[in-house]
N, C-alpha and C positions, 0 to 999 in steps of 0.2 A: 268576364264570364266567371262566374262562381265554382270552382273545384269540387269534384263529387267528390267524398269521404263514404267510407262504409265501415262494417266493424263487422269483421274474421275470424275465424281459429285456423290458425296457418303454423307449417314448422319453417321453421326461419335456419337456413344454415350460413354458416363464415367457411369462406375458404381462404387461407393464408399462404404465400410462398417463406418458406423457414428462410433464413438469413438474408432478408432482399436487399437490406441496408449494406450487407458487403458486398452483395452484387456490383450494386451501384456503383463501389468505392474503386472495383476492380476493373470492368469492363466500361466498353464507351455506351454510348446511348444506343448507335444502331442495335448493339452487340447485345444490350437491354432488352428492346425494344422484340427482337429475333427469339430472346428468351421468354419474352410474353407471349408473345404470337405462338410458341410452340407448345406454353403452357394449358393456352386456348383452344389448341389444334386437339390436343390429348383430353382434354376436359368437358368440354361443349356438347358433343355427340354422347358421354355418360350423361349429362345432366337433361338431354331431350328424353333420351330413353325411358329415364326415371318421372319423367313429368316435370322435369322443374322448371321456374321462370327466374331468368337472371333480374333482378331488381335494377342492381348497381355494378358496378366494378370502380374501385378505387384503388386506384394501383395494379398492385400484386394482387390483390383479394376482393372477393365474389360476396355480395350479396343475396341467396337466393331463397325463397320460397317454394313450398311445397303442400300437397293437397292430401300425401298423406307423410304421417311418419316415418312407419317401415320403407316407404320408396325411399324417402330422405337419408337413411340410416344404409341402408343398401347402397344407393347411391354415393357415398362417400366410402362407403367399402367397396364398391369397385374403381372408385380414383385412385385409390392409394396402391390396392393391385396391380392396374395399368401404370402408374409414374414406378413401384417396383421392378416391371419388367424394364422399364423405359430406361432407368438408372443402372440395370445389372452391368450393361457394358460400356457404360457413360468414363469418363474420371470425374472426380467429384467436383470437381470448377462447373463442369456441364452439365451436374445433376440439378434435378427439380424435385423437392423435397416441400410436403405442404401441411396445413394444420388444420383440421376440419371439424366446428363447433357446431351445435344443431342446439335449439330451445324449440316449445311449441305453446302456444296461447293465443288471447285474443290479441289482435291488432288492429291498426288504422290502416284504410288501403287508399288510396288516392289516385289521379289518375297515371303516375309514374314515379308513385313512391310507397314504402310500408315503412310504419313507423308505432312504437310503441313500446312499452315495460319488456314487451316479448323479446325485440329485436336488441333492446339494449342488455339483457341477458347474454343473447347469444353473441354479443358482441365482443363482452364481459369475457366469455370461458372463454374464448381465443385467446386471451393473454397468458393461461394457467396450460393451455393445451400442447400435449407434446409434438415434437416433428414428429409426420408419419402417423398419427393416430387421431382418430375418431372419438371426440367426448361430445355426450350429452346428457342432458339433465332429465330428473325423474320427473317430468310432464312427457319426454318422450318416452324416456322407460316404459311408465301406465299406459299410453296411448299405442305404444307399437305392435305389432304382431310377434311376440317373445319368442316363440316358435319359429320364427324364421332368421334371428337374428343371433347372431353366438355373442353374448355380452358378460361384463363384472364390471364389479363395484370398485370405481377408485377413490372417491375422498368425501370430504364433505366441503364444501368450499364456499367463502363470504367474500362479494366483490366489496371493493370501495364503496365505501359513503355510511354517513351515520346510520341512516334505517334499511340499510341493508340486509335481506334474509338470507341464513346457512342454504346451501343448494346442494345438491345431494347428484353427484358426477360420477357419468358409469361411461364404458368404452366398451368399444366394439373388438372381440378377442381375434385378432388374425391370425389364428394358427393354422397354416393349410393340410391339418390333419383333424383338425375340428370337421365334424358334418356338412353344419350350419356353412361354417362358410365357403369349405368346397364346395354347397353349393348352389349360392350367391356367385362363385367364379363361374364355375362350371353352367350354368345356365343362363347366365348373361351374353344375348348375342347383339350387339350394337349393327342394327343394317345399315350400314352408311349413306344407301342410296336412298332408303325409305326416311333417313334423318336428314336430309338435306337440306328440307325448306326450312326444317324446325331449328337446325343448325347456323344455317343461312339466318334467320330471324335473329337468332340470338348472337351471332358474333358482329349483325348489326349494330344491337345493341351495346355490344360491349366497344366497338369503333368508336360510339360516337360518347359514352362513357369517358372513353381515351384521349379523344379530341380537347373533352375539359382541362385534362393534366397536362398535356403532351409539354406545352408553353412553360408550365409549372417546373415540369422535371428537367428542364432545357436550361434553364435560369439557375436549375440547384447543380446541375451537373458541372454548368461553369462557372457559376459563382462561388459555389461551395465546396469546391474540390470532390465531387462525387460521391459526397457524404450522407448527405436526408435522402429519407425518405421521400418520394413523392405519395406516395400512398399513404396518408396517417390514417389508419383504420381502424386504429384499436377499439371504437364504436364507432358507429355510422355517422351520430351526430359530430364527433370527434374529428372525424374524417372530414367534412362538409366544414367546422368552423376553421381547422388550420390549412385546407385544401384553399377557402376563402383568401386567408390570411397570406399563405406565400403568393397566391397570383397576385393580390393587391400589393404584398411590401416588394417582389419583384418587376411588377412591371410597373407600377408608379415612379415618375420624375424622383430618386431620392434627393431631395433639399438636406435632410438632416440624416444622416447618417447613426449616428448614435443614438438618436430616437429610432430609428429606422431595427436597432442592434436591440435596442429596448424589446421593442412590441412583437421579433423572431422570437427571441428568446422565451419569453412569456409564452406565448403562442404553445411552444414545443413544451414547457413546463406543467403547461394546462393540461394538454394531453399528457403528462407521465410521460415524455422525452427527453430526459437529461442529457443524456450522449447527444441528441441531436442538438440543442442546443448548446453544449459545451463546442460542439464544428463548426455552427454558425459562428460561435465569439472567436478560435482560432481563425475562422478566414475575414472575420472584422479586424483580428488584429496583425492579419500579414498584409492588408490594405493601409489601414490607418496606426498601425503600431498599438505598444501593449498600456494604452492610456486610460485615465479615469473608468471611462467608460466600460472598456472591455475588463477593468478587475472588477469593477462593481458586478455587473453581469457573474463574471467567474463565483465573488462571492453570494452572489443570489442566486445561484447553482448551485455552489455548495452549502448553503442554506439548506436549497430545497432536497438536497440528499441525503445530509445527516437527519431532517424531519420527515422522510418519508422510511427512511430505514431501522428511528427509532421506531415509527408505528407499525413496519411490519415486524422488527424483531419483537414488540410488545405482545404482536396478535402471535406470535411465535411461541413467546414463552407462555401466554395462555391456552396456546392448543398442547404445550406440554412438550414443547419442541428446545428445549433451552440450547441441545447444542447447535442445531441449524441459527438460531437467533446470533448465535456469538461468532458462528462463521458470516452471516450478513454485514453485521454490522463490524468486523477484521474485515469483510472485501472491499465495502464502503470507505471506513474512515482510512483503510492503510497504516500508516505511519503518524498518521496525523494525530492529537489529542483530542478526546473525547467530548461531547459537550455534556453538562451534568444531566442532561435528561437521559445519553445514551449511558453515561457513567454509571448512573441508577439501575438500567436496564442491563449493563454486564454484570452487576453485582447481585442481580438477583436472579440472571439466568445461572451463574456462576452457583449460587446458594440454593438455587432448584436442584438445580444437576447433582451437586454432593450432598442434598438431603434426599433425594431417590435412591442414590449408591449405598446411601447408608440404611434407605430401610427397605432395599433391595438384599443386603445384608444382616438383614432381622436388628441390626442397630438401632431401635424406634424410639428411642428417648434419644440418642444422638440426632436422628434427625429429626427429631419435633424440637429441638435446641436449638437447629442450624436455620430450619424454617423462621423459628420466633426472630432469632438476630438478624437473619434476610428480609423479613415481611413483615414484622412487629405483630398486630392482632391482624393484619390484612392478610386476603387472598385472592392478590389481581388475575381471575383466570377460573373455570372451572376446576383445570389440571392443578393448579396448586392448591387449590380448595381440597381436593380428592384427596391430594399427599395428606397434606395436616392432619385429614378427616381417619386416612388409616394409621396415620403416625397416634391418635388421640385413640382410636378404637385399640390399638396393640396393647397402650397403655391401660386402658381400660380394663382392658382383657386382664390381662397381666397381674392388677392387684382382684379381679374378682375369683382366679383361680387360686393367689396365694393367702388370701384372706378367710373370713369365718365361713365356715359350710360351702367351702369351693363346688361342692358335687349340685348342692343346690342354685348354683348361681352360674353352671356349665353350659344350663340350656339358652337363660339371657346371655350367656358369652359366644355361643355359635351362633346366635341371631344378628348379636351386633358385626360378629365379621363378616359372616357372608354379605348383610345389606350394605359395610362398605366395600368390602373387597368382590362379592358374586361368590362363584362356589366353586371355579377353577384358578383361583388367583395362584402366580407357580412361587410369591415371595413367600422367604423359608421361616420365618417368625409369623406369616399369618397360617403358612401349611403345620408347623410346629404347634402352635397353641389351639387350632381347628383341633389336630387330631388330641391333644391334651382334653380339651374339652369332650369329644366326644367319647375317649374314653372317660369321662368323668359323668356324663348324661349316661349315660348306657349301662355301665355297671350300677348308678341309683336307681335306675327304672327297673333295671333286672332283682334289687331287691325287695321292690314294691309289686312289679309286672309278669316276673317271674323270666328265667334266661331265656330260656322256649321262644316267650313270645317277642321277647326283643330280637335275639337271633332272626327269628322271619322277618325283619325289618331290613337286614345287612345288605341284602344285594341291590335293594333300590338305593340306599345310603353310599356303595360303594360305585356305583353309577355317579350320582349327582357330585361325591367328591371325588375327584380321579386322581388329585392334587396327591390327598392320600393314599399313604403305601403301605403303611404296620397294621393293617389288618390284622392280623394276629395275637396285637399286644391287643387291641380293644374287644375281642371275642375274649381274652383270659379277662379281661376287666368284668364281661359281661358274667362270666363263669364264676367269679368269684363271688360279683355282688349277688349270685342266686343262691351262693350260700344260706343270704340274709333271709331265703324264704321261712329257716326253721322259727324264725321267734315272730311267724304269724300264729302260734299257739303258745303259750305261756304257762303251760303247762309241765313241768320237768319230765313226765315219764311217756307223754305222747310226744313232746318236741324233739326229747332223746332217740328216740326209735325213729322217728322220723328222722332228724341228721344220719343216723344208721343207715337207715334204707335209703336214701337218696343224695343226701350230699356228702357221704364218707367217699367214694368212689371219686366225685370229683376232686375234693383235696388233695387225696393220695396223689389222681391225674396231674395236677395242679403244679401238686411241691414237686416230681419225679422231674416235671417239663422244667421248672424254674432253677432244682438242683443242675438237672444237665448242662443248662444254657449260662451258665454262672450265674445268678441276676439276685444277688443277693436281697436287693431293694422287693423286690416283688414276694421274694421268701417271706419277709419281712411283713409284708403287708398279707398274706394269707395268716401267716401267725397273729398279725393283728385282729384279723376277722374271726379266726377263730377262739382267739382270745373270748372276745365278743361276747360269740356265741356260748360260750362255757361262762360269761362271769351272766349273760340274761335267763340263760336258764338256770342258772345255781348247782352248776354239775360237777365244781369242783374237779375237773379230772385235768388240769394244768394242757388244755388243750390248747395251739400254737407254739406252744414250750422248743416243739421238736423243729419246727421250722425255723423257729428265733434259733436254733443253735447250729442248724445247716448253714443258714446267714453269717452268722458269724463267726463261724469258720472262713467263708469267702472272704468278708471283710470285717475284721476283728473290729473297725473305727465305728460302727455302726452303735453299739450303746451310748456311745458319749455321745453322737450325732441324734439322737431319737430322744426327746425333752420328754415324752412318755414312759421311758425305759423305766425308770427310779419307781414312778409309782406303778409299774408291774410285776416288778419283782415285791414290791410294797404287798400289794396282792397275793401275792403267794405267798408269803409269810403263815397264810391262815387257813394254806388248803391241806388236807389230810392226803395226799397223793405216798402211794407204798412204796415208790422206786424213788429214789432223792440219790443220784450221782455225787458222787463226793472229787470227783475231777473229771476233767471232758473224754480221757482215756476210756472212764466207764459208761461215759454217755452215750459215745461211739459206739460200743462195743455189745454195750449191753439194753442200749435202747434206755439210759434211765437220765433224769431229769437234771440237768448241771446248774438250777436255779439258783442255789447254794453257792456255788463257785464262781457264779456272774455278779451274783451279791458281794463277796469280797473281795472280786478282781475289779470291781467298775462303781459300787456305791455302798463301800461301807462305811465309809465318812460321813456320808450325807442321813445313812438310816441307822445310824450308831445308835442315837438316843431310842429309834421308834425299837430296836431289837433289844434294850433294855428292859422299856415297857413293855415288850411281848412276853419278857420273862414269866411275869407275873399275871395274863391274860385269863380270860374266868369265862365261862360261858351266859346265857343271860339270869340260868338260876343259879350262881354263883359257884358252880364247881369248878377245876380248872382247865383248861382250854389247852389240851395236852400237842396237838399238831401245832398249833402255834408256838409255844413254850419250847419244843422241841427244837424246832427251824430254828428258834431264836437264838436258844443254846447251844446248838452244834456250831454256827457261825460266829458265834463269838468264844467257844470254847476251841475253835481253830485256829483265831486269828488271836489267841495266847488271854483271853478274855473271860474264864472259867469262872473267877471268882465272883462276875456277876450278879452269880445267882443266890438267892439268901437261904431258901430254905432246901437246902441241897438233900437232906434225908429222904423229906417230903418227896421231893421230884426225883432221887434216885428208886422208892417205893413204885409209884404212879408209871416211872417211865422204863421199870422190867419189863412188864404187860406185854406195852408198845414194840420192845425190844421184839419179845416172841411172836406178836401177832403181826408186824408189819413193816419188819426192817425200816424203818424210821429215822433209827438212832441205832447205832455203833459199839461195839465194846472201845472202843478207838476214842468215840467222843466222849466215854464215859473215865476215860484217865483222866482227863486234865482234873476232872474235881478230886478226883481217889487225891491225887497228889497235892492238892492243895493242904493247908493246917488244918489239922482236926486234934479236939482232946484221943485220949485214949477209951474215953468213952463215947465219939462219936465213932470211931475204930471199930467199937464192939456190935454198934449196930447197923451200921454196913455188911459186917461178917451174919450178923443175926439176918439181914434181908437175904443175903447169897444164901444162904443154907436155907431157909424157909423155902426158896424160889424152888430149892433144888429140889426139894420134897413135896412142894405141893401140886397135886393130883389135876387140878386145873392144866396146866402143863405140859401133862404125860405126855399127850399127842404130838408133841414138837419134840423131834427127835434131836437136834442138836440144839439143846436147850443144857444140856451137861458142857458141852464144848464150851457155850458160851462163858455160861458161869465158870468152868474153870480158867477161861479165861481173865473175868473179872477178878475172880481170887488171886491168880498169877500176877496179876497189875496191881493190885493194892497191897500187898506183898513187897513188892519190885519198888515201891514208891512211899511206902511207910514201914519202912527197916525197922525201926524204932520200936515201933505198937505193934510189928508181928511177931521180932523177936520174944516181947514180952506175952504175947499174944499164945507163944509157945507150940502152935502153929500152923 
């Protein structure tokens, strides 16, 4: 008669007793036997309630079927509740502790069997499943009533075999302060007398189940020192070929014995049973002694363990697991040496593991080094793939921030970390150069977009990066770059008014906050900004000047560190500004400009020659270029360098003017020349320019204009004894 077959969408559950194999080892068969029946007595009446139909029982563990999910899902949360109570006042010898798998799909139904891709799934997560808890796969998750079921997410999980697919494993939360599942307890009432017949039916079924083993576990209990399994379940098929295999190699005539040792062994290896096999070969060899036979077996054992524990350490270090990897494969090999497949595999979990520490530690050139020498161009693993990918993006980063037009290159550089990293990564070199960048993006935009509009951007930005903390530095980035709004007019007398009315307030804001907090570098860069702004609009008024000297007060190291410095004081050489500080005392003091004294203390060596050529400086219709001339000659007539100058008459004429209208130049600066050689005829017109000065009527209005000049008289006197004596006086 021909088997009916039909084809289902059924939820298939595994139920496992946790440690049955030491049952076995420990108690007699009755004593087994008393602990099944009781496991049945407790289990059978939840699983009529819920609807289910026992399939199988092999061994320790239940096959069952179910018409819906949520009953199925239920129903193993109130197994686990009931053996809970059952275990409170047990001791743990007498406990019953179980493991309960659940898949849902189609299947093949026949007329006393279910079988299919579904069933072998759920056979599958039994081996991943913890004691005591409920896992199932996202076909039951979508399928279940979510609402009635208190559930989270535990893993992603890949059974054995090459085209195996990732499974996606969630569990039932038993907290009995959760809703949900108080109340699943709370309203679960099992009538025992209304379950009877259904009860009755199904422990039928599971008798005659039992009847198939019984002989099976009779044989292993005394043959094998109460070691196997009688239930090999770890899938159904699984179960049925080695369930096969012990009744045939124990109750068959053994003629050959070591064949006999052969084909157990294999058997329990097929199924991913090492242990059990390794107790078959001890009770082969307290029978027949420790011969050929039984090491070979030993050694096809431990074949099969160092090759199963290379490939789960492999599948290890590819989920990114390298320490769990090194601890499988230390529990496996023990003491023993390595084989070169595992050798390769501790060397590169070993080279994972210190190239994540290291760019866990923003180290990312160390560990893109340690990866290359661990993995060469390879990246067995997505996880090791990722490391590389952020060890290569830091890098990347890294030169586009310190390279040409970093500000332009900020917004590619938070694009490329967040798509490796996401946008809460907590490692401190991608949070580090995230926030470099984004104050690099933000203060350009702000001088293109203006600060206003970027600022209305911050709070969704400070959402999406939470990683980020200095807010505050990238709000002064934004403030400063809106500086940059004045030179959208090009104009000198609209652009001026404009910085007046709208971004003098924040600078002052700016420098006040950046003086207070010591932060010399940010001084430094407003100074720069405004530098900027004063050399695009042509405003000549040595604007940053004052920041540059607050800075370096903080940190004096700052000019030799800034490869800009040289040509900004360069710069100024040719600005006409009234206040020129002749030491930092009076820069402090009196607010005036110490350019002059940064020039001789940081680059006078290097602009020697260009302050020669400013002596002589001309304007472009060829008169002479008296602010430059100036600067030029008080700096080098300080630094004992007077004689520079050639046409000293000329420039002592030119630069009285100066003297009176704009404090420039110095009676101070003007000794070094008085003292240099002169005939006694340039003597006389030196004296000829003091006296003209002192009479002429252009003048009048500068009232210490007599001070001065007796000043100069007093010093050319004091320093040409000679020519005033004769001078007569």
């Amino acid at each position: 008669m021909t088997t009916k077959r039909v084809q289902r969408n059924l939820t298939i559950m595994f139920t496992d007793i946790s440690g049955f194999t030491k049952h076995t080892e420990r108690i007699s068969r009755d004593q087994l036997m008393n602990r099944l029946d009781t496991h049945n007595k407790l289990l059978m009446p939840i699983v009529a309630h819920f609807e289910g139909n026992i399939i199988k029982t092999i061994g320790d563990s239940f096959m069952i079927t179910f018409e819906s999910p949520t009953n199925a899902v239920e129903c193993g949360t109130f197994m686990q509740h009931t053996l809970r109570l059952f275990n409170a006042d047990k001791p743990e010898p007498e406990q019953i502790h179980i493991k309960v798998s659940i898949n849902a799909g189609e299947v093949t139904v026949s007329d006393n069997d279910v079988f299919g891709d579904a069933v072998n799934v759920a056979a599958k997560i039994e081996k991943v499943t913890a004691p005591d808890e409920i896992y199932f796969t996202e076909a039951v998750f979508l399928s279940m009533n979510k609402a009635e079921v208190p559930n989270t997410f535990v893993k992603t999980f890949r059974p054995k075999g090459a085209e195996s697919q990732e499974i996606k494993l969630y569990k039932v939360v038993q907290d009995e302060n959760e809703p949900m599942y108080k109340r699943i307890v709370a309203e679960t009432h099992i009538d025992t007398a209304k379950m009877k017949t259904r009860v009755l039916e199904l422990s039928q079924l599971a008798e005659k189940e039992y009847a198939r083993y019984q002989d099976a576990l009779e044989t292993l209990v005394t043959q094998h020192g109460k070691s196997s399994r009688t239930g090999l379940y770890a899938t159904v098929a699984a179960a049925l070929i080695i369930g096969v295999a012990i009744l045939v190699g124990f109750l068959m005539t053994r003629q050959d014995p070591a064949k006999q040792l052969e084909t157990d062994v294999r058997a329990f290896l097929v199924s991913d049973k090492p242990k059990d096999a390794r107790t078959v070969v001890d009770n082969y060899a307290r029978q027949h002694g420790e011969n050929d036979a039984a090491k070979g077996m030993r050694a096809e054992i431990r074949s099969f363990e160092l090759n199963a524990v290379e490939k789960e350490a492999s599948a290890l270090l590819a989920q990114g697991k390298p320490e769990i990897a090194q601890a499988r494969i230390k529990e496996v090999l023990g003491d023993g040496t390595p084989t070169p497949g595992l050798e390769k595999v501790l060397k590169q979990a070993r080279g994972y593991s210190e190239a994540r520490a290291l760019l866990d530690k923003g180290d990312y050139l160390a560990a893109k080094n340690r990866l290359d020498a661990t993995f060469g161009e390879e990246s067995p693993g997505d996880h090791v793939k990722l490391l590389r990918d952020q060890a290569n993006a830091l890098e990347d980063t890294g030169k586009m921030l310190q390279g040409k037009d970093p500000e332009e290159r900020a917004a590619q550089a938070i694009g490329l970390l967040t798509k490796v990293f996401g946008d809460q990564s907590q490692n401190p070199a991608f949070v580090d150069m995230l926030h470099r960048s984004l104050m690099m993006d933000l203060g350009r935009r702000a001088k293109t977009e203006s600060a206003r509009k970027v600022r209305a951007e911050l709070e969704d930005m400070k959402k999406r990066f939470v990683r980020v903390t200095d807010w505050a530095a990238i709000e002064r980035e934004i403030d400063l770059g809106g500086l940059w709004m004045v030179l959208i007019d090009n104009q000198t007398a609209k652009g001026w008014r404009y910085y007046d009315g709208v971004a003098w307030e924040t600078q002052q804001r700016l420098t006040k906050e950046a003086a207070d907090r010591k932060d010399p570098e940010f001084l430094w860069r407003i100074g720069e900004t405004l530098f900027q702004l004063d050399k695009g609009l042509y405003l000549r008024r040595l604007l940053g000047v004052w920041q540059w000297h607050l800075a370096i007060k903080l940190d004096p190291g700052i000019p030799t560190r800034k490869a800009e410095f040289k040509d900004r004081m360069e710069f100024f050489l040719g600005t006409g500004q009234d206040a020129w500080a002749e030491d930092e005392e009076n820069a402090e003091k009196r607010d005036y400009w110490p350019v002059r004294v940064w020039i001789k203390k940081y680059c006078f060596k290097e602009l020697h020659d260009r302050l020669i050529k400013g002596l002589q400086a001309v304007t472009n219709d060829g008169k002479p270029w008296m602010d430059e001339r100036v600067n030029c000659y008080c700096i080098l007539a300080d630094m004992g360098e007077a004689d520079q100058l050639k046409d000293r008459l000329d420039f002592f004429k030119d630069v009285l003017k100066t003297l009176f209208e704009r404090n420039e130049i110095f009676a101070s600066h003007l000794k070094p020349m008085l003292a240099l050689n002169m005939t006694y005829e340039e003597y006389l017109e030196y004296r000829k320019i003091m006296d003209n000065a002192r009479d002429d009527s252009e003048f009048a209005a500068y009232g210490y204009r007599h001070e001065v000049l007796d000043q100069l008289v007093k010093d050319i006197k004091e320093v040409q004894v000679a020519h005033t004596a004769r001078y007569g006086k």
